[in-house]
FIMAR-60833 format. One record per residue (C-alpha): x, y, z. Coordinates in pm, 1 decimal, always signed. Example, Ala and Ser with C-alpha at 12.3 -4.5 7.8 and 13.67 -1.06 7.14 Angstrom:
<pts>
         xx         yy         zz
    +1230.0     -450.0     +780.0
    +1367.0     -106.0     +714.0
</pts>
This chain:
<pts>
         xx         yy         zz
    -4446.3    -8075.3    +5131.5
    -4208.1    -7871.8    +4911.1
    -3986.6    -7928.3    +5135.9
    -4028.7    -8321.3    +5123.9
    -4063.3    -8233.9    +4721.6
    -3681.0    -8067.2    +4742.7
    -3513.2    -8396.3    +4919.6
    -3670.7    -8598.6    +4670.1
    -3564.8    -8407.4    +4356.9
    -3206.8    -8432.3    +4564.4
    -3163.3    -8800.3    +4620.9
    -3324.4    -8793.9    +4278.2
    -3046.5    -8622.5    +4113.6
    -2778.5    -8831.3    +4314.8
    -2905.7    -9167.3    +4176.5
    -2934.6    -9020.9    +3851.0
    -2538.9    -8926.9    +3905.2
    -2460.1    -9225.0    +4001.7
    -2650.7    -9448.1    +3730.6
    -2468.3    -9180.9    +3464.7
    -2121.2    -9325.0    +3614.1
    -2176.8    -9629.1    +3513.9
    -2274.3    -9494.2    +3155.8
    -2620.4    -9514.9    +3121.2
    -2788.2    -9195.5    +2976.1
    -3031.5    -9026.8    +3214.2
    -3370.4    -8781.1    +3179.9
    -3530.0    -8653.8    +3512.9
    -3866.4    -8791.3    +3557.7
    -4187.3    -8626.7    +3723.3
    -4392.8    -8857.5    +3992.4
    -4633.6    -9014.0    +3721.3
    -4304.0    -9178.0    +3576.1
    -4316.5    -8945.9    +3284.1
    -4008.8    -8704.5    +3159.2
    -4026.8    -8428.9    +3371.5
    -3963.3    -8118.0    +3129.1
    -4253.5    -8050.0    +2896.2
    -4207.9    -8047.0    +2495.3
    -4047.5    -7674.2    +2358.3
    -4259.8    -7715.7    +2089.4
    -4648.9    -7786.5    +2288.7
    -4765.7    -7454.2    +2164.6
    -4634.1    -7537.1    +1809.6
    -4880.7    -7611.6    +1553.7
    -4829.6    -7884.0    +1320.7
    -4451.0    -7943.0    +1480.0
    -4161.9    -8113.2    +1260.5
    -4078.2    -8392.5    +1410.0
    -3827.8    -8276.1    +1648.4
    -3576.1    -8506.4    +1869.1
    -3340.6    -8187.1    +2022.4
    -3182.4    -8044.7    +1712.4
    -3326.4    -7754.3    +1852.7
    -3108.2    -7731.1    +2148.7
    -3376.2    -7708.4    +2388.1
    -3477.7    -7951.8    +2684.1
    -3794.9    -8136.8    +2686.4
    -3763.9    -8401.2    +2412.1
    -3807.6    -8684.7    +2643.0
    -3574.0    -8921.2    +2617.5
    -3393.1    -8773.9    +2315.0
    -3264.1    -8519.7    +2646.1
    -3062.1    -8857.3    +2783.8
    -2681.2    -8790.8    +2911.0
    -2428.4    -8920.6    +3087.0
    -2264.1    -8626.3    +3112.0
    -2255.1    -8485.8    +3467.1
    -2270.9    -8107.7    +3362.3
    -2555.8    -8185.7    +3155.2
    -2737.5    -8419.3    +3404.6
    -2706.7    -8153.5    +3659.1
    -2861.4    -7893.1    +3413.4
    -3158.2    -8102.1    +3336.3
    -3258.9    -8183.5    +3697.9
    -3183.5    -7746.3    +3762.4
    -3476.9    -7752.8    +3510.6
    -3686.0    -7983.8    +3637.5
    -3710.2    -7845.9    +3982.4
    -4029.6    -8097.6    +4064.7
    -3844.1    -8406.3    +3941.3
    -3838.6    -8682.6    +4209.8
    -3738.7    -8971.5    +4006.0
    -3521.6    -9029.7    +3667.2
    -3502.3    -9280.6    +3373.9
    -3268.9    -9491.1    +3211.3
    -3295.5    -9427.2    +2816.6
    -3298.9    -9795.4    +2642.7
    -3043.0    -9877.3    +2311.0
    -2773.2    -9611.9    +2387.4
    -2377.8    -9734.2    +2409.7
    -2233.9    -9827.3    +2580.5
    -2468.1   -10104.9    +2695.7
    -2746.1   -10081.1    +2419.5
    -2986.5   -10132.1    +2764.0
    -3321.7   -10372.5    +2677.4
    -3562.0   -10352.8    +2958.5
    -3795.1   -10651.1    +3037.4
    -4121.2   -10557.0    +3219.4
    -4299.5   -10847.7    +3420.8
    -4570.4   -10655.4    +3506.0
    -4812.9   -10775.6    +3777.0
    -5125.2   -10557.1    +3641.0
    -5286.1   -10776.0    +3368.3
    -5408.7   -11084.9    +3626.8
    -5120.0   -11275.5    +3423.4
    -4807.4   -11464.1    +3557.2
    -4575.6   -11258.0    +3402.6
    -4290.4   -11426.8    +3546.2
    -4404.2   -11792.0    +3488.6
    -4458.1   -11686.4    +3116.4
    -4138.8   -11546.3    +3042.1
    -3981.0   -11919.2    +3220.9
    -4223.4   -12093.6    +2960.8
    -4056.5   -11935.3    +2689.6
    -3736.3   -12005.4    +2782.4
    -3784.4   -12338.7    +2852.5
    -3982.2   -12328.3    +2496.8
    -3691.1   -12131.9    +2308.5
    -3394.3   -12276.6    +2516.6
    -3241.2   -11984.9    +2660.7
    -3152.8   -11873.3    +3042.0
    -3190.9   -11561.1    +3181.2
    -2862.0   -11437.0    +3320.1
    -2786.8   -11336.1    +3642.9
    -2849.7   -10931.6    +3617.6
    -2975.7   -10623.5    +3774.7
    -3327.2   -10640.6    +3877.0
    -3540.8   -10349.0    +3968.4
    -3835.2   -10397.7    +4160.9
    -4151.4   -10162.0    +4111.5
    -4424.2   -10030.5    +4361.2
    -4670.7   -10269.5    +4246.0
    -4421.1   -10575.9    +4266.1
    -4340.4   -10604.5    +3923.4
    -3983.6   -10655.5    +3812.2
    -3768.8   -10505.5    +3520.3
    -3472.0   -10738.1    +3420.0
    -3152.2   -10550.8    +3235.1
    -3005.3   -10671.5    +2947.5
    -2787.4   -10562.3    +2710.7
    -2772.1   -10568.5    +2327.5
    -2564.8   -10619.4    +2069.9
    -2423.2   -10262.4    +1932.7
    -2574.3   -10333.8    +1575.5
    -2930.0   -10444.7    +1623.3
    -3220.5   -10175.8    +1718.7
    -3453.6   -10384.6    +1989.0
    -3781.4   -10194.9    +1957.5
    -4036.2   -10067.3    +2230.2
    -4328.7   -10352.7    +2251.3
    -4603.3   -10391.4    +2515.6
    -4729.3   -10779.1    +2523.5
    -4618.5   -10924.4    +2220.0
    -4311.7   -11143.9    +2347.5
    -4643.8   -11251.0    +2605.5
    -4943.4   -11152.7    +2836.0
    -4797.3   -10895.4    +3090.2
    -4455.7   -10866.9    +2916.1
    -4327.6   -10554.1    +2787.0
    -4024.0   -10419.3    +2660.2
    -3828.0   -10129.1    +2660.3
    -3585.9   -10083.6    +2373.4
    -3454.5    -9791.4    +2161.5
    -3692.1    -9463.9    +2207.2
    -3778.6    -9618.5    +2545.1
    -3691.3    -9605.6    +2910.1
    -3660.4    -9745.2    +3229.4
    -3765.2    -9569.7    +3591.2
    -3391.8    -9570.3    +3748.1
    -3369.2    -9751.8    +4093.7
    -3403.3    -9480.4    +4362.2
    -3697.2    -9299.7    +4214.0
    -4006.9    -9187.7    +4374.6
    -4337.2    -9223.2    +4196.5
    -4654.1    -9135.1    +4365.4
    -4694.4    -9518.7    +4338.4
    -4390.4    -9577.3    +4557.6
    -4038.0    -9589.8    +4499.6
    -3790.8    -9855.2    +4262.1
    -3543.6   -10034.4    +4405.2
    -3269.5   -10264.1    +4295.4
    -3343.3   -10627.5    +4429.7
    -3089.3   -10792.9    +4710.2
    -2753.2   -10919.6    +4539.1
    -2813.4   -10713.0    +4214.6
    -2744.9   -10376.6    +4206.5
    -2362.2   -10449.4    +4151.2
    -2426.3   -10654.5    +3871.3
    -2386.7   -10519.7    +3514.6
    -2651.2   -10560.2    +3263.4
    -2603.4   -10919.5    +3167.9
    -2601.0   -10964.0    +2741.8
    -2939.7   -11062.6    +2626.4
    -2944.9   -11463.5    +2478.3
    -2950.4   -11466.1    +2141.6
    -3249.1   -11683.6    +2138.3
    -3436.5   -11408.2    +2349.1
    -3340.4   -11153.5    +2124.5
    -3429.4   -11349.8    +1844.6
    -3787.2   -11288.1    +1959.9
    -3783.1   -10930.6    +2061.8
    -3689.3   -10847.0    +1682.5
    -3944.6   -10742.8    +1474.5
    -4012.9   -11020.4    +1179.5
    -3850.3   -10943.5     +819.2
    -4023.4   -10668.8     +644.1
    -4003.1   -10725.9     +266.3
    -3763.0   -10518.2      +76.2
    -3881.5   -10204.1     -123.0
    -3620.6   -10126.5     -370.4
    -3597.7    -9789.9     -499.1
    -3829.4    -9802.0     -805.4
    -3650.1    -9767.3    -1113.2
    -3864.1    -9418.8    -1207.2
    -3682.2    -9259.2     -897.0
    -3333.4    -9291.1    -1073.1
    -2995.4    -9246.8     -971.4
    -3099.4    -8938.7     -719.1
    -3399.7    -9102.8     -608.9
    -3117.5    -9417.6     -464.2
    -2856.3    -9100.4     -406.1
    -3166.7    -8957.1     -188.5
    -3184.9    -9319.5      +40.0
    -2838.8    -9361.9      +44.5
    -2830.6    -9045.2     +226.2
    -3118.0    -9153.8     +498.3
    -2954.8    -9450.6     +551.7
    -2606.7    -9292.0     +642.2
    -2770.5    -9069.9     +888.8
    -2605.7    -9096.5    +1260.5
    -2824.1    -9069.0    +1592.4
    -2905.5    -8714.9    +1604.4
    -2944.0    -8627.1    +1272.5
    -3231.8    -8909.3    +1169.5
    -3539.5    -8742.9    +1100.1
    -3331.7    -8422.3     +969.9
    -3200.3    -8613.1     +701.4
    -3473.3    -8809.1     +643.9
    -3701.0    -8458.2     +603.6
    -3444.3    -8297.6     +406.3
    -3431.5    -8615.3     +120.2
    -3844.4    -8609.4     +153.8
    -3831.5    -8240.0      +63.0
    -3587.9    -8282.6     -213.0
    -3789.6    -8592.2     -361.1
    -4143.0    -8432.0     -322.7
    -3951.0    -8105.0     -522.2
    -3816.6    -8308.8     -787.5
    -4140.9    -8478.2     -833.2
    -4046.2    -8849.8     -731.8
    -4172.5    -8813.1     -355.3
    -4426.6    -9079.3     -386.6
    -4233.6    -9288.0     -574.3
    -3987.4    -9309.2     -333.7
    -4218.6    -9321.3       +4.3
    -4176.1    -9680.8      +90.7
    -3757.1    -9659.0       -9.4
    -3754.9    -9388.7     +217.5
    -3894.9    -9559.9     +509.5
    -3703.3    -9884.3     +472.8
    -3459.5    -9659.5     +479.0
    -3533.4    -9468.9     +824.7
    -3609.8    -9783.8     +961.5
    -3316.2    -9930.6     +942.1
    -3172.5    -9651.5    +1112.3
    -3362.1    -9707.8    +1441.3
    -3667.3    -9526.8    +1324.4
    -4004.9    -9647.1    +1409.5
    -4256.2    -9662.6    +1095.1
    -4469.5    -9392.6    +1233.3
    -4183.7    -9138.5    +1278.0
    -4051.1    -9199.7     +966.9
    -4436.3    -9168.9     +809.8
    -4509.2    -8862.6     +977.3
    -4177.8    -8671.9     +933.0
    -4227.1    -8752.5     +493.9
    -4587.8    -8644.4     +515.3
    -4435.0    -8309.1     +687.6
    -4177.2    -8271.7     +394.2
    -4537.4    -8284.6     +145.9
    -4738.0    -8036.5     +340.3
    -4385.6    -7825.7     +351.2
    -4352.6    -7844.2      -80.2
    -4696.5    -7838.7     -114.2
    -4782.7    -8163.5     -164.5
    -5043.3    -8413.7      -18.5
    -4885.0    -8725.1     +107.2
</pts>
C-alpha cells in the first residue's frame, strides 16, 4: 500500500507539473479532494485571518504556484498527496470552474442547456474533466477585472461553481472515489472565455453603496482608500491594519460597512472581511 501510496503522490506531482506549465497555480491534494497540508495555525486560538503572510504551507489554496521549485516543495511536504487542484481566478486565465454534478437526482447538464437557450449564450468548445461519479467540470476563463465568486446551486439545481478562493481537482488525480480525467478531444484545448451572458449570471447582484459616513472624516475615507488599493497577498493585512487604526481612533463602527465594501471589492468574501474587522475590535479592545 505505501508503496501504491508513493506512485500515486508521483504521477500526482507530474500532472501537477505539467498543469503548472500551462500556468495554472497548483496545491497538492489528499484522497478526500481536500488540500493536503493541514493549517500552521490549527492549534492557534482565536487565529487572524491568515492567507500565507506567514510564510508557512497549509493555507489551502492561498499555497497555489506555478512555480516548479515551489510546486515541488509543496508535494515534498505533502508526502500522502495523491491528487492536486487547480486554484480558480488567478492570471493568467482567471480559471471559473462549472460543476454538473450528478449527486442531487437533477439533470445537471440539461439545466445548464436550458439556461443557455434561456439567456442566449453557447458554451464553447473547452477542457472538460470528468469525475468518478460521472459528473463533469467545464473550464472557462474570466475576464482579468471581475472576481467570479464560489457558489453551490444558485446558477441551478446540481450546478456549482468554482471561482476566486476556490478550486478544481486537476485531471490525473486519485481520490478514493476514483480518479479525474480530461474527456476525449479536450485536454489540448485552452480554457475557452466564459460568454458574457453566462458570466452575467455567475456575478453576484449589485450591493448598494455604503459611503463613508461623513462622522468618519477625511481618515476614515484615507482608511478605505487604503483597503481598496490592497494587491492579492496583502488583503486581509490591510484590511486588519485600517480596522485597528479606525477602532483606535474611535470611528471603527462607523466605518464597518465602508470597510467591507471596500474588501469586497477586492475579491474578499463578506465573511472574511467580517471576521478579520471583528479581530481588529477584540485586538483594541473593542466589541464588534
Amino acid at each position: 500500500m505505501a508503496t501504491t501510496d508513493r506512485q500515486a503522490t508521483t504521477l500526482a506531482l507530474a500532472h501537477a507539473l505539467s498543469a503548472a506549465e500551462r500556468g495554472l497555480a497548483v496545491i497538492p491534494l489528499s484522497r478526500t479532494k481536500l488540500p493536503a497540508l493541514r493549517s500552521p495555525h490549527r492549534d492557534t486560538p482565536d487565529p487572524a485571518p491568515c492567507h500565507g503572510e506567514c510564510g508557512r504551507f497549509g493555507h489551502g489554496v492561498y499555497d497555489a504556484s506555478t512555480d516548479p521549485a515551489r510546486v515541488r516543495e509543496l508535494f515534498a511536504a505533502a508526502p500522502r498527496a495523491t491528487g492536486y487542484g487547480i486554484a480558480c481566478g488567478l492570471p493568467p486565465h482567471h480559471l471559473i470552474g462549472v460543476d454538473l454534478d450528478t449527486k442531487t437526482g437533477t439533470d445537471s447538464s440539461a439545466a445548464l442547456r436550458e439556461l443557455a437557450l434561456r439567456h442566449l449564450f453557447t458554451i464553447p468548445a473547452t477542457v472538460v474533466v470528468v469525475t468518478p461519479s460521472g459528473g463533469r467540470h467545464l473550464w472557462l476563463s474570466g475576464p482579468p477585472d471581475v472576481v467570479v465568486p464560489n457558489s453551490a446551486g444558485r446558477l441551478a439545481p446540481g450546478i456549482d461553481i468554482r471561482g476566486a478562493g476556490g478550486y478544481l481537482v486537476g485531471p490525473g488525480s486519485r481520490t478514493e472515489h476514483g480518479v479525474y480525467d480530461t474527456a476525449p478531444g479536450t485536454a489540448h484545448l485552452p480554457p475557452a472565455p466564459c460568454p458574457p451572458a453566462l458570466l452575467r449570471l455567475l456575478l453576484p447582484p449589485p450591493r448598494p453603496h455604503h459611503p463613508t459616513p461623513a462622522s468618519a472624516g477625511g481618515h476614515g475615507r484615507g482608511l478605505v482608500q487604503f483597503v481598496l488599493s490592497a494587491h492579492e497577498g496583502q488583503r486581509n493585512t490591510r484590511l486588519f491594519w485600517a480596522a485597528c487604526r479606525a477602532y483606535e481612533d474611535g470611528i471603527g463602527p462607523a466605518l464597518v460597512d465602508a470597510l467591507v465594501d471596500a474588501a469586497r471589492s477586492t475579491g474578499l468574501s463578506e465573511r472574511e472581511a467580517r471576521a478579520t474587522i471583528a479581530s481588529a475590535a477584540r485586538m483594541t479592545g473593542h466589541h464588534p
